[in-house]
C-alpha positions in Angstrom: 0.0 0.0 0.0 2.6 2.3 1.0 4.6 1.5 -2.1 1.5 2.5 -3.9 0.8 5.8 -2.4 4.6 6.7 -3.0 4.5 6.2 -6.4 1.5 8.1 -7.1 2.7 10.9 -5.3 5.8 11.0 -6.9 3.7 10.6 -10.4 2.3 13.2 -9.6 5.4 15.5 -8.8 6.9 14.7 -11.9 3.7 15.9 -13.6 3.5 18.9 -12.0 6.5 19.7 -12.3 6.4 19.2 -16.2 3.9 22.1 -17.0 4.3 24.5 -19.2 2.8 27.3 -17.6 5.0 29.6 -16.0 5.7 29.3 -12.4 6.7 32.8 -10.7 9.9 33.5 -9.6 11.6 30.1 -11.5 13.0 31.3 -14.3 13.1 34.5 -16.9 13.5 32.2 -20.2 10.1 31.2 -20.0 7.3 32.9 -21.3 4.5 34.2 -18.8 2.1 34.5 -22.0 2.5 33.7 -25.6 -1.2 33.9 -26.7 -1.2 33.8 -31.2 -2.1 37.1 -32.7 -5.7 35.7 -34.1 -6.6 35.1 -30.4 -5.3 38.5 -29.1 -8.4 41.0 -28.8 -7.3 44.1 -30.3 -9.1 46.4 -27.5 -7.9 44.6 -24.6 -4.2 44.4 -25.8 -4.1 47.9 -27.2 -5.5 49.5 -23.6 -3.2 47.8 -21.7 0.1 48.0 -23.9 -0.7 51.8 -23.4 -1.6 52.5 -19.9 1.8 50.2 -19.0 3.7 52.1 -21.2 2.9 55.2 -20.1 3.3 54.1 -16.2 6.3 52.5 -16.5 8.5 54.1 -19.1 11.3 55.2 -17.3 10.6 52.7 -14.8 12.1 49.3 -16.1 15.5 48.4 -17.0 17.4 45.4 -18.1 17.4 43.9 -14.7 13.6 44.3 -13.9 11.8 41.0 -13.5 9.5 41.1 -16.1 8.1 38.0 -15.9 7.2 38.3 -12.3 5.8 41.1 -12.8 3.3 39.5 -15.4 2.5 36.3 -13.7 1.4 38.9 -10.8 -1.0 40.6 -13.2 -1.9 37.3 -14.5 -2.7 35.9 -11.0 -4.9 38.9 -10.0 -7.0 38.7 -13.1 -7.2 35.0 -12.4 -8.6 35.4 -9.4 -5.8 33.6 -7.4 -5.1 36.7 -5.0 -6.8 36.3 -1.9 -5.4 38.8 0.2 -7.3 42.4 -0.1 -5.1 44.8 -2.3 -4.7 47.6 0.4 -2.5 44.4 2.4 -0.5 44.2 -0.3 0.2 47.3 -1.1 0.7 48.5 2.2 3.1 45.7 2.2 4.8 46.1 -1.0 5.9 49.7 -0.3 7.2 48.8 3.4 10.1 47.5 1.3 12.3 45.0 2.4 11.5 42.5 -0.6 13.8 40.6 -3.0 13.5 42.1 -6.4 11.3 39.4 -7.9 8.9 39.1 -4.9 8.6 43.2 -5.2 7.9 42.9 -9.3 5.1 40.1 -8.3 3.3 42.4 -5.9 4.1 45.2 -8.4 2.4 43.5 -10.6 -0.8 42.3 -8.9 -1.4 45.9 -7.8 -1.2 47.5 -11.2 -3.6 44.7 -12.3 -6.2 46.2 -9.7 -5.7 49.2 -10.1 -6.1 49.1 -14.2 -9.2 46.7 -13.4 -10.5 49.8 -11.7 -10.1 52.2 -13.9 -11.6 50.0 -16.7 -15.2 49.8 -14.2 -14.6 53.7 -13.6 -15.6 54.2 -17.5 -18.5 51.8 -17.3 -20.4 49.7 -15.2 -20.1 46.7 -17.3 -16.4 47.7 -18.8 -14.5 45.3 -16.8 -16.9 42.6 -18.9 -15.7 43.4 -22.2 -12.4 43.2 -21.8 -10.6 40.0 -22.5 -8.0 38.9 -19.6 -5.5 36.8 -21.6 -5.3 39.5 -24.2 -4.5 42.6 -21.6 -2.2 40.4 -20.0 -0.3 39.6 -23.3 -0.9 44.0 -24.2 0.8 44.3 -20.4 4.0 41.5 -20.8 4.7 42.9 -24.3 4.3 46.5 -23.1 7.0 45.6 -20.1 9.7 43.5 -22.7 9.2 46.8 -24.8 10.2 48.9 -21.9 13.4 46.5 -21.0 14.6 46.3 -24.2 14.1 49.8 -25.5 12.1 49.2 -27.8 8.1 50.1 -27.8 5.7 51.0 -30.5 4.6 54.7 -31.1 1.8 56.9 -29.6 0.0 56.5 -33.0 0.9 52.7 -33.7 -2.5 52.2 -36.0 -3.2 49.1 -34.0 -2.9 50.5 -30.7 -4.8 53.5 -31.7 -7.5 51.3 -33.4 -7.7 49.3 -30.2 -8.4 52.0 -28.0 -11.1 53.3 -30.1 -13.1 50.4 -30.0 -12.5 50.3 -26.5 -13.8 53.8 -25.9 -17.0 53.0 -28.3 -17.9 50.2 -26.0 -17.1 51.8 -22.6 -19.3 54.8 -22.7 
């Protein structure tokens, strides 16, 4: 019996520890989010590529842990964040965090606050908008901002995007 339950659990281990998706503070090779442009909704993307642009230029450098910073926002729009934001940030600016445990929390708080600025527009805002997509605008947005390299105030896409956003959010 014993022997049974051993190798079950350690099935399971080697299972879990297979996955694909990305674990937070593991490695920065991996990919929080990869979605394929034909699944990327334009609105969602363009909004959030934006609005972490212009909160974060001059804010991220080569060394920034981009990746925990996404699977933060990915984990707050997931619902996996159980502890009330004003907790965390009233713990995340207390300091005294490794790098990568600060970019998580940084990351779960811009999440709420962008989530609140999207119901501030309209009641049923937050409803529209596609969580994989802003996550993807939001990871793109912050390997932009670390490499130098981000696309224009009047990228047609972006500007496109936040059009349609505005048309639906009155």
């Amino acid at each position: 019996m014993l022997k049974k339950v051993s190798l079950i659990l350690t099935a399971l281990c080697l299972s879990a520890c297979s996955m694909s998706s990305y674990i937070p503070f593991v490695s920065k090779e991996n990919a929080v989010i990869d979605l394929d442009k034909s699944a990327i909704d334009q609105k969602s993307y363009a909004v959030a590529y934006e609005a972490t642009i212009q909160t974060y230029t001059d804010r991220v450098n080569k060394d920034y842990d981009v990746n925990s910073f996404t699977s933060g926002v990915n984990d707050w729009f997931l619902g996996r964040i159980l502890v009330p934001i004003e907790q965390i940030r009233g713990n995340l600016y207390q300091g005294m965090h490794d790098s990568n445990v600060y970019a998580y929390y940084s990351g779960v708080v811009f999440a709420a606050e962008l989530q609140n600025n999207f119901s501030r527009l309209s009641a049923d805002c937050w409803q529209k908008i596609d969580r994989p997509s802003i996550t993807q605008g939001i990871y793109d947005a912050m390997r932009g901002l670390q490499k130098g390299d981000v696309r224009d105030n009047d990228d047609e896409y972006l500007v496109k995007g936040s059009e349609q956003l505005l048309n639906i959010c009155k």
